[in-house]
C-alpha positions in Angstrom: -19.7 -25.2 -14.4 -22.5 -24.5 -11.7 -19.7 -23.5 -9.2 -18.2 -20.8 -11.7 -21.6 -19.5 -11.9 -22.2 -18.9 -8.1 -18.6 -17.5 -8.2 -19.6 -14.8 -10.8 -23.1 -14.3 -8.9 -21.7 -13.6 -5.3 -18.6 -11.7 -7.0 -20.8 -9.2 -8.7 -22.9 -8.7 -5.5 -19.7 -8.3 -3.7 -18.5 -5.3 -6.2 -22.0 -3.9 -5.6 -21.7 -3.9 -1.9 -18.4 -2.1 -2.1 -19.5 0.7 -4.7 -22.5 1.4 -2.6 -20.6 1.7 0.8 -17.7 3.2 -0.9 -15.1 1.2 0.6 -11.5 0.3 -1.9 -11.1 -3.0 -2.7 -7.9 -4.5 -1.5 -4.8 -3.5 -3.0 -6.0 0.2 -3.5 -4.2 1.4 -0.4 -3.3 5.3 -1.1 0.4 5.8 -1.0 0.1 8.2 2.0 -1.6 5.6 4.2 1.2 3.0 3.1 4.2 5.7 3.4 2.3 6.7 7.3 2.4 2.8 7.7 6.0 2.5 7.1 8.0 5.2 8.4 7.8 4.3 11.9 9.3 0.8 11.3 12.0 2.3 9.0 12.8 4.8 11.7 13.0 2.2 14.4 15.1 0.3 12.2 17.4 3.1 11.0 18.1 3.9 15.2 18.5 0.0 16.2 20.9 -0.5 13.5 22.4 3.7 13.3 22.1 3.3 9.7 21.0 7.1 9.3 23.8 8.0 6.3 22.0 4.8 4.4 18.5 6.5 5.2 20.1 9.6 4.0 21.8 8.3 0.9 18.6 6.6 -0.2 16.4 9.4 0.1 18.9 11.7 -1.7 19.3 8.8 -4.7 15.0 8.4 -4.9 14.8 12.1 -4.5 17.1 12.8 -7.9 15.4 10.2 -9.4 11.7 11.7 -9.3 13.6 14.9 -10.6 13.4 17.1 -7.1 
């Protein structure tokens, strides 16, 4: 029971530390940041393997599904 208690102790000083530096907790990546992240593999891939009329196809399919 002690244990949980340090837990909730160090936790909440934790959430303090990161609301007064202004830094995201993990898992609060903005899309851009994870698109900017990914693009360059998916590129490399879609050359290595020439699979640019899957790219193509997939784009086009999550396009008309966000209605664009």
């Amino acid at each position: 029971m002690a244990r949980s208690t340090e837990r909730t102790v160090f936790g909440a000083r934790g959430r303090r530390a990161t609301a007064t530096l202004g830094r995201r907790p993990s898992g609060t990546r903005h899309p851009l940041v994870a698109v900017a992240m990914v693009l360059p593999l998916a590129f490399l891939l879609a050359v290595v393997f020439g699979g640019w009329e899957a790219v193509v196809t997939q784009a086009s399919s999550v396009a008309g599904m966000l209605g664009r």
